[in-house]
N, C-alpha and C positions, 0 to 999 in steps of 0.2 A: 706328247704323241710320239710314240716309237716311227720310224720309218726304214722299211726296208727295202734297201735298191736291188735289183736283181741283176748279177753278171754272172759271166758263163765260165763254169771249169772243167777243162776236159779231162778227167780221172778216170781212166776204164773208160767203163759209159758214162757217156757226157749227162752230166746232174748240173742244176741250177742251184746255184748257193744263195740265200739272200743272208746278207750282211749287215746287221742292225745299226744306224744310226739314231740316237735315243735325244730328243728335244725335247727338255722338262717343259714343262708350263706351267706357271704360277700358279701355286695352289690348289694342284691336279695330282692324282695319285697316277703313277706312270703305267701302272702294274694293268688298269682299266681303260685306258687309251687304248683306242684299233692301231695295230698295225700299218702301215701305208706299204702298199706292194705297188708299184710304178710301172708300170706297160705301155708300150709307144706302138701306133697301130701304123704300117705304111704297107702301099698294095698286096697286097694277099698273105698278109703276115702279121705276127707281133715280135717287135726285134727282141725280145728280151727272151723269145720261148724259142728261139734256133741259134744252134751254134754263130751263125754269120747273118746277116742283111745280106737275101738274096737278090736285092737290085732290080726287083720286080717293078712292072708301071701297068696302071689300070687308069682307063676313063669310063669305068662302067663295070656291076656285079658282074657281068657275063666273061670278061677279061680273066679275073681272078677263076672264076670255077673252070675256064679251059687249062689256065695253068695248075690250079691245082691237081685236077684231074690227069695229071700228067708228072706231078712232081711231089704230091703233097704224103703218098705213102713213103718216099725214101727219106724226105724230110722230116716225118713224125720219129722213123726210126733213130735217127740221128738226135733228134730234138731232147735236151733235157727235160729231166720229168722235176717239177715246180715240190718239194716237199715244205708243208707247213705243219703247225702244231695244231690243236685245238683252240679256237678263240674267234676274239674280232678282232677284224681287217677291213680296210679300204682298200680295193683296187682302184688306182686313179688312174685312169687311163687317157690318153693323148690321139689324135687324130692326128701325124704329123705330115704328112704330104699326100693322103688321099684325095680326090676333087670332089668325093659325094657325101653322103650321109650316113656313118658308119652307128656301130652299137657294141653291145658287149653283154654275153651270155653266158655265168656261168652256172655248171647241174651237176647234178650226180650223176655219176657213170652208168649204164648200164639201165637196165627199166626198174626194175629195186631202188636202185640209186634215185633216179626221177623224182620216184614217190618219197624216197623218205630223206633225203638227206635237204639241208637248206639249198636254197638259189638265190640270182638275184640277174636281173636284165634289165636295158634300155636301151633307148638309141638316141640322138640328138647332138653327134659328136661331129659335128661339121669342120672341116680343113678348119685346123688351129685349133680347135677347141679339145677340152682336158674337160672330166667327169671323174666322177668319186663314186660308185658303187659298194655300197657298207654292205658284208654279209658277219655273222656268227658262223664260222668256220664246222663242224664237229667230225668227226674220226671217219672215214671213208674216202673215196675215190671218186673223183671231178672230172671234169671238164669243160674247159672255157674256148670259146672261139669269137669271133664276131661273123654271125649270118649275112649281114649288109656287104664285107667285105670278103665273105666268104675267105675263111682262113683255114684252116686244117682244126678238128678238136684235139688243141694239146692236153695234157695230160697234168692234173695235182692230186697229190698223194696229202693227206691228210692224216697224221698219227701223232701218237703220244701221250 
């Protein structure tokens, strides 16, 4: 299973790079293995989709939509945009200091997008807990956020 961690490079416009680390598996073709993309959810964010950990604290959705509503357009601008290939992927994602019940949403961009590209959502990601959400990736323009946590819709570019 290929895994890739996301860290942040600020080149011009700040882009997320993910950087392959590749874990054969016995008797597994590696070529057919998802992807692992890693995402850490903590109050009204995902650390891996912003330049920094803004230091945010939430005891309730209502917390996070005041501050976003106040911060979350400077931040998207700022925010590197997620570029993948075509394929499968897990995004594993982490609830890591939230107190409530978060989730994880991703779609296609736009109303077009909606209708025709894949998704994949759920919730049940409670303080500590880690989830794997499997999608088949295909060529198009995303977006992931978590509505529980209300985080900003970052942005994935999908080409190739």
């Amino acid at each position: 299973m290929k895994r890739q961690f996301l860290t942040t490079a600020l080149i011009g416009a700040a882009a997320i790079v993910a950087l392959p680390m590749t874990t054969a598996l016995a008797g597994s073709d590696a070529a057919t293995q998802p992807t692992v993309i890693t995402l850490t959810q903590t109050p009204c964010q995902f650390l891996e989709s912003e330049a920094k950990d803004q230091g945010f604290t939430s005891t309730k959705t209502a917390d996070c939509e005041a501050i976003n509503a106040k911060t979350a357009e400077k931040r998207l601008s700022e925010a590197p945009v997620l570029k993948l290939k075509p394929g499968k992927y897990i995004f594993r994602v982490t609830n890591k200091n939230v107190p409530y019940g978060l989730g994880f949403y991703l779609r296609g961009a736009g109303i077009i997008g909606r209708v025709t590209l894949p998704k994949v959502s759920g919730g049940g990601l409670d303080l500590g807990v880690t989830q794997d959400y499997a999608i088949d990736l295909k060529p198009g323009e995303y977006i992931y956020s978590c509505p529980l946590n209300t985080t900003p819709d970052y942005k994935l570019i999908v080409e190739g």
